[in-house]
VMD Tcl script that draws the C-alpha trace (Angstrom):
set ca {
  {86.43 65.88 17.67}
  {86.04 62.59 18.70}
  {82.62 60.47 19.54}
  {80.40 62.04 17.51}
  {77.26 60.37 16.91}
  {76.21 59.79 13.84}
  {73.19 61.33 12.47}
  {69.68 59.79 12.65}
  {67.10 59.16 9.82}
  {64.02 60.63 10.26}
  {61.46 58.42 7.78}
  {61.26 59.46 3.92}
  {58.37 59.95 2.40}
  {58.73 59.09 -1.48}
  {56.65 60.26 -4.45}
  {55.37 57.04 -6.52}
  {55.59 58.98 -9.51}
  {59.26 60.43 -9.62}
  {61.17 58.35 -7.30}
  {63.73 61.35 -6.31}
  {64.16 61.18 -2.43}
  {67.46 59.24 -2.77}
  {68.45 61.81 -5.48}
  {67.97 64.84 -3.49}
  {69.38 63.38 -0.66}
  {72.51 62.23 -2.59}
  {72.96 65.64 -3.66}
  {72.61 67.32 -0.11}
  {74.47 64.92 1.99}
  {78.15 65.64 0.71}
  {77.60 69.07 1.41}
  {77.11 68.97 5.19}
  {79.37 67.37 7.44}
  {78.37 65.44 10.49}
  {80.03 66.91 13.31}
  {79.60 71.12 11.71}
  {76.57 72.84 11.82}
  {73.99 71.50 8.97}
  {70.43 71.86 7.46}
  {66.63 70.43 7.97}
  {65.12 70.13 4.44}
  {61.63 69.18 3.27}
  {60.10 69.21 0.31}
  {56.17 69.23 -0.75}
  {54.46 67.83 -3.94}
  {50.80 68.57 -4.08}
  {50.30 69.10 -0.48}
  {52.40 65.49 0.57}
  {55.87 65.78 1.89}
  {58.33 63.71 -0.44}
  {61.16 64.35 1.47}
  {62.12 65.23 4.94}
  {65.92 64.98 6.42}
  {68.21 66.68 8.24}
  {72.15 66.89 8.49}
  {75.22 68.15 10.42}
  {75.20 69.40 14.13}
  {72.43 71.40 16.14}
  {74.84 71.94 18.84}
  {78.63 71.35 18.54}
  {78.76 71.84 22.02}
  {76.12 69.36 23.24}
  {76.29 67.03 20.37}
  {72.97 67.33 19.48}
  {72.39 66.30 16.07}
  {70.06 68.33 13.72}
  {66.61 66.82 13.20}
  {63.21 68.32 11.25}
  {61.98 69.52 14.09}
  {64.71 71.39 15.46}
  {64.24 75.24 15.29}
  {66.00 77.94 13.76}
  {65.96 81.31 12.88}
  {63.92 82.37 9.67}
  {65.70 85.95 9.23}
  {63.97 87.41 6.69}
  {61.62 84.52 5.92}
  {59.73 86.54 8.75}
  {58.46 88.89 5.88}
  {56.27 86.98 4.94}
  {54.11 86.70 7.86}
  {54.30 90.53 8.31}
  {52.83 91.16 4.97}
  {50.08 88.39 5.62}
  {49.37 89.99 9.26}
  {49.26 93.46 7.11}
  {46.89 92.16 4.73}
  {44.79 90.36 6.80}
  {44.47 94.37 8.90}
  {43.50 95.52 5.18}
  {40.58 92.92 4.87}
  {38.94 94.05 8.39}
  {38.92 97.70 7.04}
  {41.75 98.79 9.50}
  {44.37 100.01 6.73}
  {44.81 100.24 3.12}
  {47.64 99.76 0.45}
  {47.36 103.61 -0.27}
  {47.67 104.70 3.58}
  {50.37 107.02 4.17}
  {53.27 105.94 7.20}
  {52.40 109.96 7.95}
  {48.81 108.70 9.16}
  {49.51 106.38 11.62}
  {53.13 108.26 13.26}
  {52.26 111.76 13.73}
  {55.81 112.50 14.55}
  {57.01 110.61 11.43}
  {58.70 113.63 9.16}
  {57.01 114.81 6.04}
  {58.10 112.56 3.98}
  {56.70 110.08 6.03}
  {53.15 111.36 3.74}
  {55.06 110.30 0.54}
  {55.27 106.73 1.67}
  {52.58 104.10 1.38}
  {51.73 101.08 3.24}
  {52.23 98.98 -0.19}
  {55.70 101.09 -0.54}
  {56.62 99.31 2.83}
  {55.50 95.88 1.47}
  {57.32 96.14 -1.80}
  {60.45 97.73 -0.78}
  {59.96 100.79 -2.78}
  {59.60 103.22 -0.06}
  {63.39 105.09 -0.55}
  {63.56 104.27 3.03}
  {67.52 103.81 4.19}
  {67.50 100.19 5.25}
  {68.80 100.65 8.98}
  {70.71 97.31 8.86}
  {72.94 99.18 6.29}
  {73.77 101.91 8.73}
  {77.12 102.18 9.69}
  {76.80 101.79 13.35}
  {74.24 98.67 13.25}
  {76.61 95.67 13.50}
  {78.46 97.85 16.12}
  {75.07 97.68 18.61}
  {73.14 95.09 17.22}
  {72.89 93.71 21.36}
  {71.70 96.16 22.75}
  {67.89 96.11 23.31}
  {65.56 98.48 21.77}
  {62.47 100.01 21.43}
  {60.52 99.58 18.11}
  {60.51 103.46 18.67}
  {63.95 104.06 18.99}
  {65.08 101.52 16.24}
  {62.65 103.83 13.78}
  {64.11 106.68 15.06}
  {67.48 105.65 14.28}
  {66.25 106.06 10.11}
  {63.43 108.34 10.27}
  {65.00 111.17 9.42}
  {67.34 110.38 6.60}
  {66.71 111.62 2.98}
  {64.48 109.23 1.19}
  {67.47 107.53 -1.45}
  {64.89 107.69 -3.94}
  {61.11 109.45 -4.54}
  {58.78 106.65 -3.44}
  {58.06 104.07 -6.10}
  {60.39 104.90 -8.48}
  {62.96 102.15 -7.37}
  {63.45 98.88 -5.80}
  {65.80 98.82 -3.08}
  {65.51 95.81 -0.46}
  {64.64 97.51 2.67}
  {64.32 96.40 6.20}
  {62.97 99.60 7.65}
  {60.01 99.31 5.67}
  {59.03 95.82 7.00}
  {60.20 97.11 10.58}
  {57.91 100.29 9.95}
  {55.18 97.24 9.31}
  {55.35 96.11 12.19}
  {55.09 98.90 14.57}
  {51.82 99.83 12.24}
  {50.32 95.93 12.71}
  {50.81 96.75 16.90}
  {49.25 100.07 16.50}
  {46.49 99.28 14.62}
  {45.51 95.60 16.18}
  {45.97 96.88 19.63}
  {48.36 93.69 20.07}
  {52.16 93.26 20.17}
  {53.75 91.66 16.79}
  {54.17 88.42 19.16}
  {50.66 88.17 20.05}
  {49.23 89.21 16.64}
  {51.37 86.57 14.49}
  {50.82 84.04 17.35}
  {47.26 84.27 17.59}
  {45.64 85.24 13.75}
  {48.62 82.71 12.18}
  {50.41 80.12 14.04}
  {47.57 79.00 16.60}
  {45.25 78.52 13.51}
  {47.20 76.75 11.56}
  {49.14 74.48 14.20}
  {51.83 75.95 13.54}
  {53.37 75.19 17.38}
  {56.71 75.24 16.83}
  {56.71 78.72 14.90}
  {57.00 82.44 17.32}
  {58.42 85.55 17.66}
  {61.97 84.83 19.13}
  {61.57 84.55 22.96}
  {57.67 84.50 22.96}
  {57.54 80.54 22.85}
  {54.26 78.93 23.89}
  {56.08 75.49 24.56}
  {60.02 74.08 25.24}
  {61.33 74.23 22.15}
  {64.08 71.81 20.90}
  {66.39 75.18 18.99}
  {69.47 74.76 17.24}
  {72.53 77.00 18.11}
  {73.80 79.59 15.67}
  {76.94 79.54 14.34}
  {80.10 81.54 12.10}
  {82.97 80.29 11.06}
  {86.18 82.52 11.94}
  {89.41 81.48 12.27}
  {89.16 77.95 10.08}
  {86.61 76.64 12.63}
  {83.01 77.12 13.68}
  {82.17 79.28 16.69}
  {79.07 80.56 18.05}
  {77.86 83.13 16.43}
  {77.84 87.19 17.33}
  {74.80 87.66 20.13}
  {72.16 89.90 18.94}
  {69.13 91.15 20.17}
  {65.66 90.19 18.08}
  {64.35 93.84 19.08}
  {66.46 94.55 16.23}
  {65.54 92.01 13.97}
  {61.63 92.50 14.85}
  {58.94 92.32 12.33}
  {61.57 92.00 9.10}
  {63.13 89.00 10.76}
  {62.44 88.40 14.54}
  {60.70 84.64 13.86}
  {61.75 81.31 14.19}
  {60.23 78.24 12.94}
  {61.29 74.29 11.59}
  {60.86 72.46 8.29}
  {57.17 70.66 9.19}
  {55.82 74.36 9.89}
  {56.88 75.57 7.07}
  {55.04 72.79 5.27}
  {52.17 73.76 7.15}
  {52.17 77.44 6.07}
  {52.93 76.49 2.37}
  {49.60 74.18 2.67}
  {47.83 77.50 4.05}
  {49.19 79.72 0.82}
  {48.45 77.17 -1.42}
  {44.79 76.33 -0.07}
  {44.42 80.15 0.08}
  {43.77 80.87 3.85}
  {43.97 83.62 6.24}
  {43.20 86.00 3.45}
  {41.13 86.84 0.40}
  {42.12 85.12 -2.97}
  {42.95 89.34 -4.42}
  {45.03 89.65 -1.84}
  {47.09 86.35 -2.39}
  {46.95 87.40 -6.27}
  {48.37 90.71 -4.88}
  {50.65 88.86 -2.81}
  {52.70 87.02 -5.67}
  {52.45 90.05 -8.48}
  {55.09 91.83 -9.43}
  {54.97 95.42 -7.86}
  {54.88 98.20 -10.76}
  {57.38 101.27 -10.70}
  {56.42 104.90 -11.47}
  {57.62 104.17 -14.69}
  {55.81 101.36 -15.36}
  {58.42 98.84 -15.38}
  {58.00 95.96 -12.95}
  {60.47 94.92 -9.90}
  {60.90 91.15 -9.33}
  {59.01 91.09 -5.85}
  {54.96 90.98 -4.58}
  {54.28 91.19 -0.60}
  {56.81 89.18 1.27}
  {57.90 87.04 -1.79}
  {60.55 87.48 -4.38}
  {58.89 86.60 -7.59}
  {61.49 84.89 -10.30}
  {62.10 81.94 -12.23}
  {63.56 78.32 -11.72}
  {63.84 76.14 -15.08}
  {61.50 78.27 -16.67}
  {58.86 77.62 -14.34}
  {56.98 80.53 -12.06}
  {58.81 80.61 -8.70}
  {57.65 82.74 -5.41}
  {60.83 82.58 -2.95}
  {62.44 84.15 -0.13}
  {65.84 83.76 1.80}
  {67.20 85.03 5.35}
  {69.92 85.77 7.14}
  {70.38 86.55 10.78}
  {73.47 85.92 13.34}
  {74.01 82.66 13.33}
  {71.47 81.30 10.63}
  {70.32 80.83 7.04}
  {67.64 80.07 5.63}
  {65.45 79.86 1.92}
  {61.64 78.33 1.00}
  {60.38 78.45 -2.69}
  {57.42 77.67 -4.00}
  {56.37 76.48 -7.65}
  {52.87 77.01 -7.74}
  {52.69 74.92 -11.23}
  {54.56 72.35 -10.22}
  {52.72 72.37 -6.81}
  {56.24 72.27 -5.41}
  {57.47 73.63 -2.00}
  {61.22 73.26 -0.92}
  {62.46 74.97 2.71}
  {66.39 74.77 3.94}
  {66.88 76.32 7.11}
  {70.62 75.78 8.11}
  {72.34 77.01 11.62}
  {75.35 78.82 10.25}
  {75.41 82.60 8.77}
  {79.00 82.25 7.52}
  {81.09 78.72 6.05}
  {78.58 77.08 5.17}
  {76.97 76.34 1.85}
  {74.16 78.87 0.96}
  {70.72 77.54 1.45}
  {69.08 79.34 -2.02}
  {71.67 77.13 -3.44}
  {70.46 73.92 -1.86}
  {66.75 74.89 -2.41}
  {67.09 75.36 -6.20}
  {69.02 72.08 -6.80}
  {66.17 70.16 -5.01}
  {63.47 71.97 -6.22}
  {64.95 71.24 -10.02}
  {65.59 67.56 -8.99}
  {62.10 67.46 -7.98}
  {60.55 68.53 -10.89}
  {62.71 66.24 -12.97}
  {64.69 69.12 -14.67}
  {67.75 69.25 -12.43}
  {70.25 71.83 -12.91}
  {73.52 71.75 -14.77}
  {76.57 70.18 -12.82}
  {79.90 71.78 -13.89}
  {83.48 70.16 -13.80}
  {86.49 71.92 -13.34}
  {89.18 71.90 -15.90}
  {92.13 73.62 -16.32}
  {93.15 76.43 -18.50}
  {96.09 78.11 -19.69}
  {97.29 81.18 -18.14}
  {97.21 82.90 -21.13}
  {93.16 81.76 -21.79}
  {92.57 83.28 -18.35}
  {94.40 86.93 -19.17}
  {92.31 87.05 -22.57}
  {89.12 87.17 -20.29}
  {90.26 89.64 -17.82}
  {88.81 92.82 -18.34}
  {85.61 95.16 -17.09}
  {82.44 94.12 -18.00}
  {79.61 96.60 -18.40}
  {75.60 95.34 -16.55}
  {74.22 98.68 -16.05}
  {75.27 103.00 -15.98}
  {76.74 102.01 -12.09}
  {77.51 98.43 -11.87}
  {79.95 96.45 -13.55}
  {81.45 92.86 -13.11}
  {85.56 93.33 -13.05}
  {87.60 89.75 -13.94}
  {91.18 89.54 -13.85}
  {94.10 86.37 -13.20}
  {95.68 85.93 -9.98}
  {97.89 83.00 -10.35}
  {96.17 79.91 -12.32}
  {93.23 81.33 -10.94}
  {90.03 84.00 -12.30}
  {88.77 85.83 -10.02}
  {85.69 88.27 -10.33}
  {84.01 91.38 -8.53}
  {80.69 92.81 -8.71}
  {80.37 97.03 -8.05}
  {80.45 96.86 -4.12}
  {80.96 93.36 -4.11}
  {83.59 90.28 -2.78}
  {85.99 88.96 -4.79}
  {84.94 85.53 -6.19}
  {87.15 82.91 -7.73}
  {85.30 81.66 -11.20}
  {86.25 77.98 -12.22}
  {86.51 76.97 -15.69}
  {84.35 74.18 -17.32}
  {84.83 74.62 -20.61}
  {87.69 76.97 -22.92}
  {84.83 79.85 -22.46}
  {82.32 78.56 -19.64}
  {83.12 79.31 -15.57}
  {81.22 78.87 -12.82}
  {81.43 79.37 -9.30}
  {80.79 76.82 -6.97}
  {78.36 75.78 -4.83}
  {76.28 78.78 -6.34}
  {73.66 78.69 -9.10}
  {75.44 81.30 -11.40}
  {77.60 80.25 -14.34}
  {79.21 82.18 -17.32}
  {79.83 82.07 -20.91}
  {82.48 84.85 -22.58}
  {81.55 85.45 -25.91}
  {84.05 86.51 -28.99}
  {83.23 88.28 -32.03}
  {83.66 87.35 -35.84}
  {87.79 88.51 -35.11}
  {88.25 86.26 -32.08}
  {87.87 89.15 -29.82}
  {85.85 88.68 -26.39}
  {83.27 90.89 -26.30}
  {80.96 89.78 -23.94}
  {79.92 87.54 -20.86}
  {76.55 86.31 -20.76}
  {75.79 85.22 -17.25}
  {73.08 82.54 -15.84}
  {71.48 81.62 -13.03}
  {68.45 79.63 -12.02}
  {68.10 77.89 -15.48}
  {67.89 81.92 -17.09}
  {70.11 83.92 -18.80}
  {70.05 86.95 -15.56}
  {72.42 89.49 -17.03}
  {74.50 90.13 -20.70}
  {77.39 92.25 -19.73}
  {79.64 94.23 -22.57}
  {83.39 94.90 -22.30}
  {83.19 98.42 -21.21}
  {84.67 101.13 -23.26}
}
mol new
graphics top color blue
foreach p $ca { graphics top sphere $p radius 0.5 }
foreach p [lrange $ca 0 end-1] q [lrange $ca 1 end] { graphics top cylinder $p $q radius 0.2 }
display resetview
């Protein structure tokens, strides 16, 4: 494509104290290129932005370069808001954590009195995610009614009894929704738009379509075909309260300076918020209200990712560090994952940046010694095997991933945050692969037997 234009440089903010601007953007500019779809990034230190760029195309078609304030698609950043706006519904004396979904949808079936409000918020309802239907992708135009898209899951068996398991579910934050309108007496538009983004300034943030001013969006986009093409049209009925919003970078900032300053709802709640939600059994599942809860370089991390036609996107938080980090890129497929961007700045930024690996080569025969199924749990395992000079891996249910080779026993795959280590035993037998990601050992898989 010729005549491009280049890319402008919105102004850089840089912390005194750590000098890392030029470092982050070093590390985020090779991976975008100028005339593909790209990313806006900012990142926060106490409450001042210390870096703010953007790269890559808004529009292919219009050559329209990406900027901070251009718009995108939060996918399932939207959470968030919803479990806010459901909080905030809780503090007026309008719902509780230990309502049951059977008390506010008559028609709902019985197991509907099973389910809790916090159930919905924590994904532990046992609720079939509708996006996992079979027939979703197939109509995901077609415009619906909040009714009829909770109709279309009502009545499935619960996959498991209510708070027993973690299973990420859309249908509970959809379900949300529909009890936010209900009990406020306002659409999820108007209720988001006027008890969050109005208050906080938060102008260039609304439920898809429900804009309050011209807004300067970037186009969505898939790659198919060795080339990127607009991406699949969908309608945001379906998307709704568990994904339906779209915001930019400075917005973002503005909500993170909300969270952190503690506003729009009761400190409890925000404690709530950013707990770990407790099983039946008493064991805890990595996720609060609306926020993953994990680690990143042993430090506390609250974080969330989306996906929706056309767009990705991820925000963390580090509440020690005081540290918040959004990427919000306009591509769902081709492009390099935003979670992956997030983490390397965020790591950067706290001056503990994560490991960079170079590929080496191995021998074939290194490669066949490593192949094998590896044991993480009673129904997943991790299957490796040689095709060519190449190791290739699969997760239960998963895609086939090509795993590079850093070391005689160390892979990694790239642009990701996950690396490996195979382990042999006192008879130079491999055992086991221990497997990292985010600065933490996440999983220790056996050779099954």
């Amino acid at each position: 494509m010729k005549n491009i234009p280049t890319l402008s440089t919105p102004s850089v903010s840089v912390a005194p104290d750590n000098g890392s601007a030029a470092l982050i953007d070093a590390t985020i500019a090779s991976l975008y290129k100028a005339n593909e779809p790209g990313a806006a990034v900012i990142v926060m230190r106490e409450g001042r932005t210390i870096f703010r760029q953007s790269y890559g195309m808004a529009s292919i078609a219009k050559r329209e370069v990406m900027t901070p304030e251009t718009t995108m698609r939060l996918g399932s950043i939207s959470k968030q808001f919803t479990a806010v706006s459901t909080l905030m519904l809780i503090e007026q004396g309008k719902l509780s954590l230990a309502d049951q979904v059977g008390d506010f949808f008559p028609d709902y079936p019985a197991q509907g009195s099973q389910i809790t409000v916090e159930h919905l918020l924590t994904h532990t309802s046992g609720i079939v995610s509708y996006t996992d239907k079979e027939d979703f992708e197939a109509n995901i135009a077609t415009e619906l009614m909040v009714t009829e898209v909770i109709d279309s899951f009502k009545n499935d068996p619960l996959e498991f009894a209510p708070g027993t398991a973690f299973n990420y579910n859309n249908s509970g934050y959809f379900l949300l929704g529909a009890l936010i309108e209900k009990i406020s007496g306002l659409s999820y538009a108007k209720f988001v738009e006027q008890r969050i983004f109005v208050p906080l300034g938060m102008n260039c943030t609304y439920y898809e379509g429900h804009e309050l001013s011209v807004q300067r969006a970037a186009e969505g986009y898939t790659y198919c075909d060795n080339s990127f093409v607009p991406c699949d049209p969908m309608s945001i009925s379906q998307a709704y309260a568990a994904g339906g919003l779209v915001s930019n970078v400075d917005d973002l900032a503005r909500w993170e300076k909300a969270v952190a300053s503690g506003k729009l709802i009761s400190t409890l709640n925000w404690t709530k918020a950013f707990t770990p939600y407790s099983l039946v059994n008493g064991s805890s599942c990595a996720y609060g209200y609306g926020w993953e809860i994990g680690m990143l370089q042993q430090r506390p991390m609250f974080a969330h990712g989306g996906g929706i036609n056309g767009f990705q996107t991820f925000a963390l938080r580090l509440p020690e560090e005081q540290l918040f980090v959004a990427v919000l890129s306009n591509a769902d497929f081709g492009i390099v994952d935003p979670e992956y961007v997030a983490h390397k700045i965020a790591a950067i930024a706290i001056g503990k940046p994560i490991q960079d690996f170079k590929e080496i080569k191995l021998d074939v025969g290194l490669l066949d010694a490593y192949a094998g199924v590896y044991t993480v749990n009673a129904s997943e395992q991790r299957t490796f095997w040689r095709d060519a000079d190449q190791l290739l891996m699969r997760r239960t249910g998963g895609d086939v991933t090509p795993v590079h080779p850093h070391s005689n026993s160390g892979f990694f795959i790239k642009n990701s945050l996950v690396h490996m280590e195979f382990v042999r035993d006192t008879s130079n037998a491999v055992t086991k692969v221990v497997l990292h990601q985010n600065g933490e050992m996440n999983e220790n898989l056996r050779v099954a037997t």
